[in-house]
Backbone as CSV, one residue per row, in Angstrom:
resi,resn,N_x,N_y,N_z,CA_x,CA_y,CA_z,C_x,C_y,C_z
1,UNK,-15.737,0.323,-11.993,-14.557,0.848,-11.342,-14.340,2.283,-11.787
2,UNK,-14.034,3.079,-10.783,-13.788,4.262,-11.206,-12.548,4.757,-12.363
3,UNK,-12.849,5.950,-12.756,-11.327,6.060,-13.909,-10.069,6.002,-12.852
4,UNK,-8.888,5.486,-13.027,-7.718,5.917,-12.448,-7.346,7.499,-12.092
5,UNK,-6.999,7.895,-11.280,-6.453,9.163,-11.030,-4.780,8.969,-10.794
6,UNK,-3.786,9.243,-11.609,-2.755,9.062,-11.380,-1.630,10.223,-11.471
7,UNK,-2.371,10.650,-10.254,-1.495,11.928,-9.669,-0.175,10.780,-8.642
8,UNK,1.005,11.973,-8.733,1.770,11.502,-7.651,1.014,10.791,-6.060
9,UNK,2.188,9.540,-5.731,1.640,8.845,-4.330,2.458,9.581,-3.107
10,UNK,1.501,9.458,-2.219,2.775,9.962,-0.944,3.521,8.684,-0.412
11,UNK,3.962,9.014,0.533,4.684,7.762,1.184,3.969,6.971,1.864
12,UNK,3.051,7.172,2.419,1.808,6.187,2.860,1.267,5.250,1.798
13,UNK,0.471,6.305,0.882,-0.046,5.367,0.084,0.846,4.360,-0.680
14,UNK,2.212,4.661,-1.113,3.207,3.957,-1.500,3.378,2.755,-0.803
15,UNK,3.627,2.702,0.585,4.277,1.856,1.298,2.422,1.199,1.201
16,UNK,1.292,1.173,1.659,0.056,0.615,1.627,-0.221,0.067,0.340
17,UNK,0.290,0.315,-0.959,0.088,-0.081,-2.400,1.128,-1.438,-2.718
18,UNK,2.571,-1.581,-1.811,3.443,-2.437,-1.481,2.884,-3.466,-0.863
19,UNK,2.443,-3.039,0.505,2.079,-3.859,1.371,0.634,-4.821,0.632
20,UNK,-0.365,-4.042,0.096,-0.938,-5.019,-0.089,-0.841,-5.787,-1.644
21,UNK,-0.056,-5.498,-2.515,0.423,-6.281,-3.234,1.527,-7.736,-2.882
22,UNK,2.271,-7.156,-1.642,2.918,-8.098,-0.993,1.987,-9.423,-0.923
23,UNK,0.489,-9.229,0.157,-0.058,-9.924,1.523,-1.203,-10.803,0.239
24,UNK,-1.854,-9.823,-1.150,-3.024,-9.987,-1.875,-2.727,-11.785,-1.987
25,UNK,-3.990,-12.435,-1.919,-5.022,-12.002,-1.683,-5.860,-11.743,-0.563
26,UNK,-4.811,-12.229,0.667,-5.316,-11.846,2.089,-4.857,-10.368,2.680
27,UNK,-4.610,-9.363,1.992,-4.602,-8.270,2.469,-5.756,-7.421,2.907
28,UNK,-6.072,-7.188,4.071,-6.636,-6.572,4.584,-6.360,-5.341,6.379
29,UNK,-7.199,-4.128,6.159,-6.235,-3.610,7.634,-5.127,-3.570,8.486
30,UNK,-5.735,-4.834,9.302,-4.160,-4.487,10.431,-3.010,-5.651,9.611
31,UNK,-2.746,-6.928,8.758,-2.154,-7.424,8.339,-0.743,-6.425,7.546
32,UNK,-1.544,-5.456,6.581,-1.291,-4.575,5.813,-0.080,-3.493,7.151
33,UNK,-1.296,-3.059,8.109,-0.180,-2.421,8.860,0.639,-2.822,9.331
34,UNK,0.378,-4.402,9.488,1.596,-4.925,10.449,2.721,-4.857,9.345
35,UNK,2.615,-5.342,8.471,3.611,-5.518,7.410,4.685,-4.116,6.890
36,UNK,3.809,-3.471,6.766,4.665,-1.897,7.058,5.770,-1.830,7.888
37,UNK,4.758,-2.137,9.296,5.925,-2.005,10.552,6.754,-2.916,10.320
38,UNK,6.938,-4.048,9.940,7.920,-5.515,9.991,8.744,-4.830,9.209
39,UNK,8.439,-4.393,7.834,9.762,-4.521,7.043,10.611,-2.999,6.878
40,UNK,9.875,-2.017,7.542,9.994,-0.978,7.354,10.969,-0.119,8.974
41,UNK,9.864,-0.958,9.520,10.987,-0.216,11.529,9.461,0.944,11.268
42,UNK,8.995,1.438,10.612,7.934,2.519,10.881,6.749,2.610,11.247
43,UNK,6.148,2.656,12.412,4.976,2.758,13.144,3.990,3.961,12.510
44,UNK,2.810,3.228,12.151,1.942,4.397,11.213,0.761,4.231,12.800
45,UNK,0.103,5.133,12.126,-1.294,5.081,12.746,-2.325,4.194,12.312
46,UNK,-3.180,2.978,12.923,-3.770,2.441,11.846,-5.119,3.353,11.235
47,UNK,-5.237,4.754,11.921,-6.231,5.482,10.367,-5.421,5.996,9.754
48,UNK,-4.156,5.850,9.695,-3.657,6.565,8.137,-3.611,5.103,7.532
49,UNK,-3.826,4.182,7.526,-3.744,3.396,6.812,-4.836,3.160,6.024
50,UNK,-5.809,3.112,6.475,-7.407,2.968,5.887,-7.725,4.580,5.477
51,UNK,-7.083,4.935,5.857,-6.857,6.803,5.019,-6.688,6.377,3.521
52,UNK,-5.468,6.074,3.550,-4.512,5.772,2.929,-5.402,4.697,1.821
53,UNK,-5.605,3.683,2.294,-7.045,2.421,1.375,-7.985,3.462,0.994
54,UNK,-8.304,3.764,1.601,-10.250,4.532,0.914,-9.323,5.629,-0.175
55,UNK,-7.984,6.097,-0.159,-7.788,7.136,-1.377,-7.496,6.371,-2.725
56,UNK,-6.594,5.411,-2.154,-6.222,4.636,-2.976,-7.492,3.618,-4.249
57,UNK,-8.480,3.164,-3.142,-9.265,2.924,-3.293,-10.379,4.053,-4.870
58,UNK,-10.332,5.520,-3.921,-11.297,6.096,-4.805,-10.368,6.879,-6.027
59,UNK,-8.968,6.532,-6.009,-8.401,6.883,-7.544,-8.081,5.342,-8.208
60,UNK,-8.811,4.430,-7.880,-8.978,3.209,-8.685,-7.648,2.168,-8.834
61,UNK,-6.649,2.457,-7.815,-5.394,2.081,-8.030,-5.751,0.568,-6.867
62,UNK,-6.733,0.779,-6.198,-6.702,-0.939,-5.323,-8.495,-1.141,-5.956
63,UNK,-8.708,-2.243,-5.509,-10.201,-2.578,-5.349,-10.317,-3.503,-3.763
64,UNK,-11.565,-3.284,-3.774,-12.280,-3.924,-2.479,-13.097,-4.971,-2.518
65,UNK,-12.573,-6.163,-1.678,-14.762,-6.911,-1.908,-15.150,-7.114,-0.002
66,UNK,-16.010,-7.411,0.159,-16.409,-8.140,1.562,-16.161,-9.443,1.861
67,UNK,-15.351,-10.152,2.930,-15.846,-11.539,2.870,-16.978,-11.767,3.879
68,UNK,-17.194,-13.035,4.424,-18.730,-13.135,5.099,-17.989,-12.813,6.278
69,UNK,-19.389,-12.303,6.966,-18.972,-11.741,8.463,-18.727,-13.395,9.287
70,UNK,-17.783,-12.724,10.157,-17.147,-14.037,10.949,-17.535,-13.555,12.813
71,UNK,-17.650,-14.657,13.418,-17.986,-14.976,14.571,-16.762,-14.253,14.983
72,UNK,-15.627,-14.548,14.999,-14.554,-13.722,16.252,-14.624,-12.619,16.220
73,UNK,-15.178,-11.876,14.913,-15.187,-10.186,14.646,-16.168,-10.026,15.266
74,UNK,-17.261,-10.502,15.657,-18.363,-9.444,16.297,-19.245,-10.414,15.141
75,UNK,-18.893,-10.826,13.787,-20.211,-10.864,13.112,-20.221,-9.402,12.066
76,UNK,-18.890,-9.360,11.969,-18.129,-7.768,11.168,-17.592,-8.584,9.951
77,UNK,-17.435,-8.286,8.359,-16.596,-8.678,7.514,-16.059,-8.189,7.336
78,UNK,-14.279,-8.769,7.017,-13.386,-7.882,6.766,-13.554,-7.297,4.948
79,UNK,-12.774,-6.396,4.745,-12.799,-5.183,3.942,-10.980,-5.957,3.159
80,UNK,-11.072,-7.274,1.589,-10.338,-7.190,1.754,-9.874,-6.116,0.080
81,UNK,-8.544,-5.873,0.204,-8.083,-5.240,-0.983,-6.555,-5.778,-2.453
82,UNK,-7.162,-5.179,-3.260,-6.247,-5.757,-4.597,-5.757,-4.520,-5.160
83,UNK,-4.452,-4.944,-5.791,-4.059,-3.831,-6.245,-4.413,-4.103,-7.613
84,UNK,-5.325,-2.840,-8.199,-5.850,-2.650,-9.499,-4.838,-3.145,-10.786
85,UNK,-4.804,-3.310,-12.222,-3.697,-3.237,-13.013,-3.812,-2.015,-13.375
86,UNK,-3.992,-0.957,-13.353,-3.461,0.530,-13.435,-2.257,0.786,-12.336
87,UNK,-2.338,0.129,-11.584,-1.496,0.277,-9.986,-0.239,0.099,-10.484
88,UNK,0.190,-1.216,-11.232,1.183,-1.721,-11.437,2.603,-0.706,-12.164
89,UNK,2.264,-0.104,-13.562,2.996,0.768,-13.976,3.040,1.840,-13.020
90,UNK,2.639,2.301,-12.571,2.881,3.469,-11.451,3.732,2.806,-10.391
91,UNK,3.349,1.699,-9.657,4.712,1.272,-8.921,6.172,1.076,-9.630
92,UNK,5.892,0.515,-10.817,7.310,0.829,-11.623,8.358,1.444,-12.095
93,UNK,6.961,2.787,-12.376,8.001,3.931,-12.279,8.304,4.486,-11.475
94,UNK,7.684,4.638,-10.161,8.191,4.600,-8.607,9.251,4.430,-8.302
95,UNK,9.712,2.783,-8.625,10.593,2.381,-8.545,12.279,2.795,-9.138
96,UNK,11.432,2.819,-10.291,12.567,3.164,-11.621,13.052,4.840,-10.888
97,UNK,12.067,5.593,-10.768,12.720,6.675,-10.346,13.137,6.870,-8.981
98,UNK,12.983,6.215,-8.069,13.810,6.379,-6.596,15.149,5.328,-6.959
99,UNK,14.998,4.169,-7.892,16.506,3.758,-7.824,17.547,4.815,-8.618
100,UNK,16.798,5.267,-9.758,17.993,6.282,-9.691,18.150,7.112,-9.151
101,UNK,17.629,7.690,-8.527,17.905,9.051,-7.283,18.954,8.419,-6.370
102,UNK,19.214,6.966,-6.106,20.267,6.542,-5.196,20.858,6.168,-5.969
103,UNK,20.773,6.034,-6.964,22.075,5.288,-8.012,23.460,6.085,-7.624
104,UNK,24.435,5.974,-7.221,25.681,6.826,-7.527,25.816,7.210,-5.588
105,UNK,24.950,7.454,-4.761,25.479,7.611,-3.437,25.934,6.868,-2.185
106,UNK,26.419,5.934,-2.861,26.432,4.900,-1.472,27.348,5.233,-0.657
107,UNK,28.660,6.021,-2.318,29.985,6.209,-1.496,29.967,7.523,-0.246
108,UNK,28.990,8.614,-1.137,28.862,9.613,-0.189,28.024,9.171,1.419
109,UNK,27.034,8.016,1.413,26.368,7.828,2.126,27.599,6.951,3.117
110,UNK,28.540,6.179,2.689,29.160,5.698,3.768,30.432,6.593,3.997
111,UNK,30.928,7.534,3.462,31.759,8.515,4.170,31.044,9.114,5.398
112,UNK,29.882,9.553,5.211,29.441,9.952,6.372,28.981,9.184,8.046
C-alpha cells in the first residue's frame, strides 16, 4: 500500500470517503454515487466520482480489490473499495472541525 498522503480533502473526496465507509463492504461506483445523491439532494457527475476513488485511492486513504467478472456486466468485475485505517482520523478531524465552525450559528442561521 502506498504511504498515506494527508493533505487537505475537497468536498468530493469527503462526501466519496463517507459514502463508501457508509455502503463497505459493498461499496462500489454507481452505489457510492447513488448514495451521495440520496442523502445529500447533490447530483455529481459519475467521473468525478471515480476521479474522486482513483485519488483517494493513490494517497492510500481507500483500497481496492476485484470481484469475479459477472454475466449481467458484460463479463466486467466490479472495482470494489475500503476505507484504509489512515482514513479514519482524518474523517474525525473533519468532523471535529466543521462541527465547530457551526457550533454557535443556528441562531444567526434562523434569523435569516
Amino acid at each position: 500500500m502506498a504511504k498515506p498522503i494527508l493533505e487537505p480533502l475537497g468536498e468530493t473526496e469527503h462526501l466519496v470517503l463517507l459514502a463508501v465507509l457508509r455502503l463497505q463492504p459493498e461499496a462500489y461506483g454507481v452505489p457510492i454515487l447513488e448514495a451521495i445523491e440520496r442523502r445529500t439532494g447533490k447530483e455529481l457527475a459519475r467521473a468525478a466520482v471515480y476521479i474522486a476513488l482513483s485519488r483517494l485511492e493513490e494517497r492510500g486513504l481507500l483500497s481496492s480489490r476485484l470481484s469475479d467478472p459477472t454475466p449481467e456486466r458484460g463479463g466486467r468485475a466490479k472495482r470494489y473499495f475500503q476505507v484504509s485505517d489512515v482514513a479514519i482520523p482524518l474523517l474525525r478531524e473533519r468532523r471535529r472541525g466543521l462541527m465547530n465552525m457551526w457550533r454557535g450559528l443556528e441562531g444567526i442561521l434562523a434569523a435569516r
